[in-house]
N, C-alpha and C positions, 0 to 999 in steps of 0.2 A: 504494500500500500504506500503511494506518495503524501506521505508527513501535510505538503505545501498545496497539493489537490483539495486535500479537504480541513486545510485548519481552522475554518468557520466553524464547521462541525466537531473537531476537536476540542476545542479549546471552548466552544458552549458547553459540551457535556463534562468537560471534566471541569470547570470552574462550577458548575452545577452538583454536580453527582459525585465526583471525583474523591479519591482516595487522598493522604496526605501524601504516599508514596507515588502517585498519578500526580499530582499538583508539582510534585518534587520533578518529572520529568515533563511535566511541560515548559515548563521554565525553562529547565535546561535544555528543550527542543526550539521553542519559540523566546525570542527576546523580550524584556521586559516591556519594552516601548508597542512590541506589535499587540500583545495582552491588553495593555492598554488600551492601544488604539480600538483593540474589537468591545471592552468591555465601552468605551463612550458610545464606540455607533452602534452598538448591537445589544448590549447588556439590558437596558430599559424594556426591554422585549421579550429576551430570549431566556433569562434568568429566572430564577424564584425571587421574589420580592428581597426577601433577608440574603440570599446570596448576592446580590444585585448591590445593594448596598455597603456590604463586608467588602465585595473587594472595592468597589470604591474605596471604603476608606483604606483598608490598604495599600491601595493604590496611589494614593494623593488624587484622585481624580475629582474634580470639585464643579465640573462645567460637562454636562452628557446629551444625546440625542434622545427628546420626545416627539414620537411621532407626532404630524402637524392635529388627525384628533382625538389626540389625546390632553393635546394641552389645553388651556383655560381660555373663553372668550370673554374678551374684552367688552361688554354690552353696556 
């Protein structure tokens, strides 16, 4: 299996689901910035609510993607 074909799908499930020992190798598979990047654009979605959040803070991620309705209108 190519690591880089499906790291959307990797890296949702094991920041989700994932083992310490799974968490332990994604890391060392993907770098910490690409983790990143997928939990702002994807995480709000793809996540359980409380794992959503964990690695944000973890992460230092402070600014993330809400789909357009999902967020609050202005009225």
């Amino acid at each position: 299996m190519n690591t880089r074909d499906y790291a959307n799908v990797i890296i949702e499930r094991t920041l989700d689901r994932g083992s310490w020992e799974q968490i332990r190798w994604l890391f060392g598979r993907y770098d910490r910035q690409e983790i990143s990047n997928w939990v702002r654009q994807y995480g709000y979605r793809r996540l359980n609510e409380r794992a959503f959040h964990y690695w944000r803070w973890l992460l230092g991620i402070t600014e993330y993607r809400v789909p357009p309705w999902e967020q609050a209108n202005d009225i």
